[in-house]
N, C-alpha and C positions, 0 to 999 in steps of 0.2 A: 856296670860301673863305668861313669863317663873321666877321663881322664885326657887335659888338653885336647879335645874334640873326640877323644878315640874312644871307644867304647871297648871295651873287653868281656869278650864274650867266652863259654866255654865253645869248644869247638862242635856246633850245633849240625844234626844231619837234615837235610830234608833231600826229598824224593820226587820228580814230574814224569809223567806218562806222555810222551809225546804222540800217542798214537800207533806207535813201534813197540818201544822199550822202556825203561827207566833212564831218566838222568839223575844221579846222585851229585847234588851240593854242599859241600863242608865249608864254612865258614873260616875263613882265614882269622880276619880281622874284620871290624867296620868301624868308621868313622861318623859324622852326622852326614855325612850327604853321599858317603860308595861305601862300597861294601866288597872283601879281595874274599873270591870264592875258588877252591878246588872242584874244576868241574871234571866228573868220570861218564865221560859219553861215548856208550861202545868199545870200553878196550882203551880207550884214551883219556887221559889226566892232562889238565889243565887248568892252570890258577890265571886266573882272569878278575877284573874290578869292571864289579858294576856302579851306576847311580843308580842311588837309592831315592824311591817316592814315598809320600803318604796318601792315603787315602780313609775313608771311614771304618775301613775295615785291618788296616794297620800300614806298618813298613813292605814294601816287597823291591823288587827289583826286575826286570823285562828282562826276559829272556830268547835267544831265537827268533827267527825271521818274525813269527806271528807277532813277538814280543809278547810270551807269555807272561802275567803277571805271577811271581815267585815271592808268595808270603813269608815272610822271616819273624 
């Protein structure tokens, strides 16, 4: 549901393998162009806004140095 730019989302989980561990992302909120995520990395919680892209394969947002691509 899009409302004055915001989208309302249920609070959506996803999961990345960094090679290590998991990082778990919860969806705060998103708008049309960021996106505010609860990041759980190692022990640690943190709500951080990404910018949000497109590409052919949908919405994501970069993540970490490598800038992983985070499909949403």
């Amino acid at each position: 549901m899009v409302q004055d730019g915001i989208r309302r989302k249920k609070m959506a989980e996803y999961q990345h393998f960094d090679g290590e561990t998991y990082i778990t992302f919860n969806i705060v909120f998103a708008t049309d162009n960021e996106v505010q995520i609860a990041v759980t990395n190692r022990g640690k919680i943190s709500v951080l806004t990404y910018d949000l892209y497109e590409d052919e394969n949908g919405e994501y947002f970069e993540y970490g140095c490598n800038y992983d691509r985070i499909y949403i």
